[in-house]
C-alpha positions, 0 to 999 in steps of 0.5 A: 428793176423789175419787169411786170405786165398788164392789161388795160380793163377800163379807162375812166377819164383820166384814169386807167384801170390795170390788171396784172397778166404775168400772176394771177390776181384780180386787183387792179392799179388805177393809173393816170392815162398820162403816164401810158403810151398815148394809143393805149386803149380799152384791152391794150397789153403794157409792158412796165419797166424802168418807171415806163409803160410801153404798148405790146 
């Protein structure tokens, strides 16, 4: 499994949107506030491993 971080530039409701901070890019994953560690906020680094996000 591959390990990928990111940061959390917005959160819209339900929804959160993820910039990558391991690679360069500018895209940004969309991804249900339910699938995050409940603290996560606006600027919160994430860790995704094993189909998990974790607060770094």
């Amino acid at each position: 499994m591959e390990t990928f971080y990111y940061e959390v530039v917005s959160i819209d409701g339900d929804y959160a949107n993820l910039k990558r901070t391991d690679i360069e890019s500018d895209d940004l994953k969309l991804v249900a506030r339910a699938l995050l560690p409940p603290e996560t906020d606006t600027g919160t680094g994430l860790k995704y491993e094993f189909l998990q996000y974790s607060i770094i």
